[in-house]
C-alpha positions in Angstrom: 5.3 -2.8 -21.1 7.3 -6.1 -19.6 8.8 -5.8 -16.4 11.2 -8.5 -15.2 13.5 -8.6 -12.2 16.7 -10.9 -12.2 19.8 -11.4 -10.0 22.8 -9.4 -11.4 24.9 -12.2 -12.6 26.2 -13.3 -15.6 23.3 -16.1 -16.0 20.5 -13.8 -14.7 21.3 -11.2 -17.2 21.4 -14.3 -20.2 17.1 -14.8 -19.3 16.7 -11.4 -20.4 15.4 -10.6 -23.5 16.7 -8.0 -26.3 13.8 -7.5 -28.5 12.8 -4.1 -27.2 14.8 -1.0 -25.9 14.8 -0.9 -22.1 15.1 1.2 -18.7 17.2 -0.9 -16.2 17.6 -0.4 -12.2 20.5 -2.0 -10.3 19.5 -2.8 -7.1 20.9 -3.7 -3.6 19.1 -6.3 -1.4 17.4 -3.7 0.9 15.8 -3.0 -2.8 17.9 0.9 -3.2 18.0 1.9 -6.7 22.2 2.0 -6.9 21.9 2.7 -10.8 19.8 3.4 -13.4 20.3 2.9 -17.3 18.6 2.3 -20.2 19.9 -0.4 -23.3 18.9 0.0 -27.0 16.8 -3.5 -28.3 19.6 -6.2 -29.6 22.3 -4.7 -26.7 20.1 -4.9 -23.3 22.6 -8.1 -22.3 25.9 -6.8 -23.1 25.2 -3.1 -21.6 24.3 -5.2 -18.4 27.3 -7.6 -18.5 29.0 -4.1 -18.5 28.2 -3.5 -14.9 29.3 -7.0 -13.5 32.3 -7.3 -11.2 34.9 -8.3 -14.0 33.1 -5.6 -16.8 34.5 -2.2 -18.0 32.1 -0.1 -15.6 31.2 -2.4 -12.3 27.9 -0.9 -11.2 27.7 -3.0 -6.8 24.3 -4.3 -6.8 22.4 -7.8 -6.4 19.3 -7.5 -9.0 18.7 -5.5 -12.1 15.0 -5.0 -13.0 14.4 -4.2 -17.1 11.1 -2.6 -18.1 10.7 -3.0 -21.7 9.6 0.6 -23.8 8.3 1.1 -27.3 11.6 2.7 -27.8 14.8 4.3 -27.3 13.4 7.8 -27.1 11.2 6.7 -24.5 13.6 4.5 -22.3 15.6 7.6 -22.2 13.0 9.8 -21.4 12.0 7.2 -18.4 15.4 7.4 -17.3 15.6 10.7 -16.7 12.7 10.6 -14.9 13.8 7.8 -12.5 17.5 9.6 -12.2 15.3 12.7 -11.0 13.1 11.4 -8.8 15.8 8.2 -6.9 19.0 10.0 -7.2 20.8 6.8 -7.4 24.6 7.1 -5.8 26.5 5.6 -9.5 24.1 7.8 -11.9 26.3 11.3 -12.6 24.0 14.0 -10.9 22.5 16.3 -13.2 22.4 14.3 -16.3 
């Protein structure tokens, strides 16, 4: 499926599309995997605007990279996967 890779800001996140259910990464510059999430189709912006600075659940980072999936049940099952394998510092361990 899609991949796409955009700064974590308010305007980067408003090129991304919500179509499709999605696996996202928050990322630092050195390219660390600080988070990873996935967003059900028609809420993949506002879950990311979540993360932002000023949001309810501020996620530090300077890109987030979306892979679209076919669905939900496999974005989550991607995550999982990706929380496993990058243990990224903001994920809760043993989800």
């Amino acid at each position: 499926m899609a991949k796409r890779t955009v700064p974590l800001t308010d305007a980067g996140i408003g090129e991304l599309s919500n179509d499709k259910p999605v696996i996202y990464r928050i990322t630092t510059d050195g390219g660390r995997n600080n988070y990873a999430g996935t967003a059900k189709r028609g809420r993949v912006q506002e879950r990311l605007r979540e993360h932002l600075p000023s949001g309810p659940s501020p996620i530090p980072g300077t890109k987030v990279q979306i892979e679209q999936m076919p669905n939900i049940k496999d974005a989550r099952a991607k995550e999982a996967r990706v929380i496993k394998r990058t243990q990224p510092p903001y994920n809760k361990q043993g989800k």
